[in-house]
Phi, psi and omega in degrees: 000139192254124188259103186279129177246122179259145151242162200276142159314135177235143185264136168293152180303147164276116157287105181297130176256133241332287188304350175305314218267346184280306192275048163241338177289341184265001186301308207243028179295147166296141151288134203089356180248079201285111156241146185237144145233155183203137158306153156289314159215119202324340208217126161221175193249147179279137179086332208222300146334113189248115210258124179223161192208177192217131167240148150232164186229114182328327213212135156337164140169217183246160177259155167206120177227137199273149155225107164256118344165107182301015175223004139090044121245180222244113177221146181259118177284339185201120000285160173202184216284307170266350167225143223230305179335076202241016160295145178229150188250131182289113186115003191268179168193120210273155173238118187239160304350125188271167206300314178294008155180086176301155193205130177247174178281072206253024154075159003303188173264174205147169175268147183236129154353346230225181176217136177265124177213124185280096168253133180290319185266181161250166192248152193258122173226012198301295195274032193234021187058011170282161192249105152262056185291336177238218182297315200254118152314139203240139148229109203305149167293318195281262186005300168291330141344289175308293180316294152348279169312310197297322188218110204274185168024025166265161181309156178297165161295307185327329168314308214072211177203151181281149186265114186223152203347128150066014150099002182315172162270156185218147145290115177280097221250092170222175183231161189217146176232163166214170158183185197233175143220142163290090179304120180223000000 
């Protein structure tokens, strides 16, 4: 008798890459939970520019806004370390950077990142590899990379998790806007 052995395939994991993992953050958006963001201007000059944007949001919630980086790193911009504040009122429109925490065009040129996102709750980043060494919490690339691999198809690290009431379960109910600016 003759005996045949299959072995099973294994595919390597796919791995998102940083922007895979920003716009992966709109995967698991509410419907109805309308968010926009738009640049003031598409294009700034380095050294000379301050790149601000305006987000609105269909529905209350926290503001949370992302930036990957022309130089492909990962950061969370709003809330940070001078400004904390991140409520928004349904139907409003927040204008960032607020005077207390200015951001310049600080180059390379390149394209710049980002995504905004309106969570009905505030977010848990405990378990997302962020860094909070400086003004802007960081997310290492390698780090998110791992995270990533570690639940193939699954939400980005980046999500967090929602914080909810009296520590109960909630839904995790948000909305996500994105745009870029151009470093020139």
């Amino acid at each position: 008798a003759l005996t045949v052995y299959f072995r099973e395939a294994t595919l390597p994991a796919v791995r998102r890459t940083p922007l895979q993992s920003l716009e992966a953050l709109g995967t698991g958006a509410s419907a109805g939970f309308g968010v926009t963001a738009t640049p003031r201007k598409a294009e700034v000059a380095v050294g000379k520019d301050k790149p601000d944007f305006e987000a609105r949001s269909q529905r209350a919630g926290y503001v949370y806004v992302y930036l990957l980086s022309s130089v492909g790193e990962m950061f969370l911009l709003f809330p940070n370390l001078l400004d904390k504040y991140n409520k928004i009122t349904a139907g409003s429109t927040l204008s960032l950077p607020r005077a207390s925490g200015p951001m310049n065009a600080g180059g390379p040129p390149g394209t710049n990142h980002f995504a905004v996102l309106v969570s009905q709750n505030e977010r848990d980043f405990s378990e997302s590899g962020v860094q909070n060494d400086g003004v802007f919490p960081q997310f290492p690339l390698t780090v998110l990379s791992a995270l990533e691999s570690a639940r193939p198809g699954g939400p980005t690290p980046l999500l967090g998790k929602p914080v909810c009431p009296s520590g109960g379960a909630c839904q995790d109910v948000y909305g996500v806007g994105t745009f870029k600016i151009v470093e020139k």
